[in-house]
C-alpha positions as CSV (number, residue, x, y, z in Angstrom):
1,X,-87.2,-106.6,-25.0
2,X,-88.3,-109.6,-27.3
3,X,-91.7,-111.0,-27.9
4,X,-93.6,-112.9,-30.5
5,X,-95.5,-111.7,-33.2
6,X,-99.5,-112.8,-32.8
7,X,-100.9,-110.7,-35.5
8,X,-99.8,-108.5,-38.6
9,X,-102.0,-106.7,-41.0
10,X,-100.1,-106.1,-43.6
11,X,-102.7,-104.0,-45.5
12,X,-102.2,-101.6,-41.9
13,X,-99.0,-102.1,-40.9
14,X,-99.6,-102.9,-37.6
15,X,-100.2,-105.6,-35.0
16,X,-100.0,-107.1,-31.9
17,X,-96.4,-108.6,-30.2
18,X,-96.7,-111.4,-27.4
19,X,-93.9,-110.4,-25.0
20,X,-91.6,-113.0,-23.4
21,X,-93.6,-112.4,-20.0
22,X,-97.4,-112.9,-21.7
23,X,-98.5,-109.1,-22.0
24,X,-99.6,-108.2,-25.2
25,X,-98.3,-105.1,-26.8
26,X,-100.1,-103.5,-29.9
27,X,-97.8,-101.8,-32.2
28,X,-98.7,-99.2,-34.9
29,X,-97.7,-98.9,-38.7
30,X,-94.8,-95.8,-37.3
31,X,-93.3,-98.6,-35.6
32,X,-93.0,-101.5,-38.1
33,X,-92.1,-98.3,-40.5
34,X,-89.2,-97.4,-38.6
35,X,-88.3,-100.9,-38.6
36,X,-87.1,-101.2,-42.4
37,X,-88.8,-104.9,-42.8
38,X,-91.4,-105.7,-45.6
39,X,-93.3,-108.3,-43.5
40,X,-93.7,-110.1,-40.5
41,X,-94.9,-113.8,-40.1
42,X,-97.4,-114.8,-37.3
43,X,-94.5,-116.7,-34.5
44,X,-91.6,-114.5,-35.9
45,X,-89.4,-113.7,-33.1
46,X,-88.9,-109.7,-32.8
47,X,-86.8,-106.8,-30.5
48,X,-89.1,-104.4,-29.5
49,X,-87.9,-101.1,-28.8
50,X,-90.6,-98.8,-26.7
51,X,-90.6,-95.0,-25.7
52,X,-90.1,-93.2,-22.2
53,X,-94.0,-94.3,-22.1
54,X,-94.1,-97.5,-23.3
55,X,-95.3,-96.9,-26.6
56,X,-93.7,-99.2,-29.6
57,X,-91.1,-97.1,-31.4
58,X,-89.8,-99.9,-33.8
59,X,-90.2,-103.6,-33.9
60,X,-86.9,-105.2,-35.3
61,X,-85.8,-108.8,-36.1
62,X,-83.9,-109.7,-33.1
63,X,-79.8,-110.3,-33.3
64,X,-77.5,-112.7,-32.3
65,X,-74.5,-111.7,-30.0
């Protein structure tokens, strides 16, 4: 899925995504770590990938096909 970025500490490493449908989803440092990205900008677009829960395993810059 793809959302939004709406916050970003950096200091933390974490944040909070705006999904494509208008749910907020927080994400924690683990994720953005897994990512492999120095920094995110407030209205970057990102691919979310989330866990059998629903939990935020890695946030990644999206791709184009």
């Amino acid at each position: 899925m793809q959302g939004t970025v709406a916050t970003f500490d950096a200091a933390t490493r974490s944040g909070l995504l705006l999904l494509d449908d208008g749910t907020e989803l927080p994400f924690p440092a683990r994720a953005f770590d897994a990512s492999g990205l120095r920094l995110l900008r407030l209205g970057q677009r990102v691919r979310v990938e989330t866990d059998a829960a629903g939990d935020v395993v890695r946030v990644t810059l999206p791709t184009m096909s």
